[in-house]
C-alpha positions as CSV (number, residue, x, y, z in Angstrom):
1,X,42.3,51.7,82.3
2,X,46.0,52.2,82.3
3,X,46.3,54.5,79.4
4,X,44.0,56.3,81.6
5,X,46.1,56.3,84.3
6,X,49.1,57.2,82.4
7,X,47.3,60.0,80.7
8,X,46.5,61.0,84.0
9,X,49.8,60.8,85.3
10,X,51.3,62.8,82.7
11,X,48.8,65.8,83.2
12,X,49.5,65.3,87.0
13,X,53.0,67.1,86.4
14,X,51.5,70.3,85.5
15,X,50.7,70.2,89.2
16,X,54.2,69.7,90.7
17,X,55.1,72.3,92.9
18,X,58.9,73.6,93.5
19,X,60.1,73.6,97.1
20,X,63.4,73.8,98.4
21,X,64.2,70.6,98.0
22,X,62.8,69.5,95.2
23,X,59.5,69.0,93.4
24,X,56.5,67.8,95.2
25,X,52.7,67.6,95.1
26,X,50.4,69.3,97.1
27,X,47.1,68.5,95.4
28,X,44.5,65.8,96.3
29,X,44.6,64.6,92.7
30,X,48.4,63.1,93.4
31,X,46.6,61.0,95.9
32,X,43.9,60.1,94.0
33,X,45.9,59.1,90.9
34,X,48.7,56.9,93.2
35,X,45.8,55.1,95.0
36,X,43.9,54.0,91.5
37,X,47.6,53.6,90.2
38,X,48.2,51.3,92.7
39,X,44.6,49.5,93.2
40,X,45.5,48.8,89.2
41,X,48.7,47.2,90.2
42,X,47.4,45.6,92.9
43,X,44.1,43.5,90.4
44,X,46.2,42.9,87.9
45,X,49.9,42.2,89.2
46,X,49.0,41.8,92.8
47,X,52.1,39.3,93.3
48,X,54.5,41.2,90.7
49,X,57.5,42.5,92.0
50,X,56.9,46.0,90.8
51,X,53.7,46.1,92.7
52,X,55.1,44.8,96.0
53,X,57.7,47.7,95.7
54,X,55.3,50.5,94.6
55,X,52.9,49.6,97.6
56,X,56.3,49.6,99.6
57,X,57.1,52.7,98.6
58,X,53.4,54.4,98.7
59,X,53.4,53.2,102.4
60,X,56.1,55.8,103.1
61,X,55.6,58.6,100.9
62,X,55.5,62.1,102.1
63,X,55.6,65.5,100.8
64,X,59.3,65.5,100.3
65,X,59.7,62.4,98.2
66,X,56.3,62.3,96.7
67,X,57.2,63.7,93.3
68,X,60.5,60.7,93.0
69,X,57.3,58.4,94.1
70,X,55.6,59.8,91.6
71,X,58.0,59.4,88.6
72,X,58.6,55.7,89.7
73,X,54.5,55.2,89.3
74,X,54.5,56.5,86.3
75,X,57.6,54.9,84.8
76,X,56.2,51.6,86.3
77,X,52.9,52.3,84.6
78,X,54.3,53.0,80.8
79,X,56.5,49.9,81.4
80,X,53.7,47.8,82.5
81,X,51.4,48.9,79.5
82,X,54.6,48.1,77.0
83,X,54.8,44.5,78.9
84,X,50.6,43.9,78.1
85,X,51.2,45.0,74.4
86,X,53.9,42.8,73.7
């Protein structure tokens, strides 16, 4: 499941748009991916420290800081997957 979700994530960045302020998403599929992204975190690491913050910080996401949300995910994801192979 999470080289799915990091697979995912990667293809998500196709979808970033660029605003005035920086990148975001727009798309229903960001959602989608951050929710199973998390819901993953959540089953597997629910008391981790890494999931407590990314559940922090998907409780306050918006538009404008969606895509740094985004790049934290998916860094959290590729570190989390080199952690289970080690």
């Amino acid at each position: 499941m999470i080289d799915k979700l990091i697979s995912e994530g990667h293809a998500l960045e196709s979808k970033a748009e660029e605003g005035t302020i920086g990148k975001f998403f727009s798309s229903v599929d960001f959602e989608k991916w951050a929710s199973k992204s998390i819901l993953y975190l959540e089953t597997n690491y629910g008391y981790s420290t890494v999931t407590e913050k990314a559940k922090e910080k998907f409780k306050s996401i918006n538009t404008n800081n969606n895509y740094s949300f985004y790049q934290f995910l998916l860094g959290s994801l590729i570190a989390t997957k080199e952690f289970e192979e080690q």
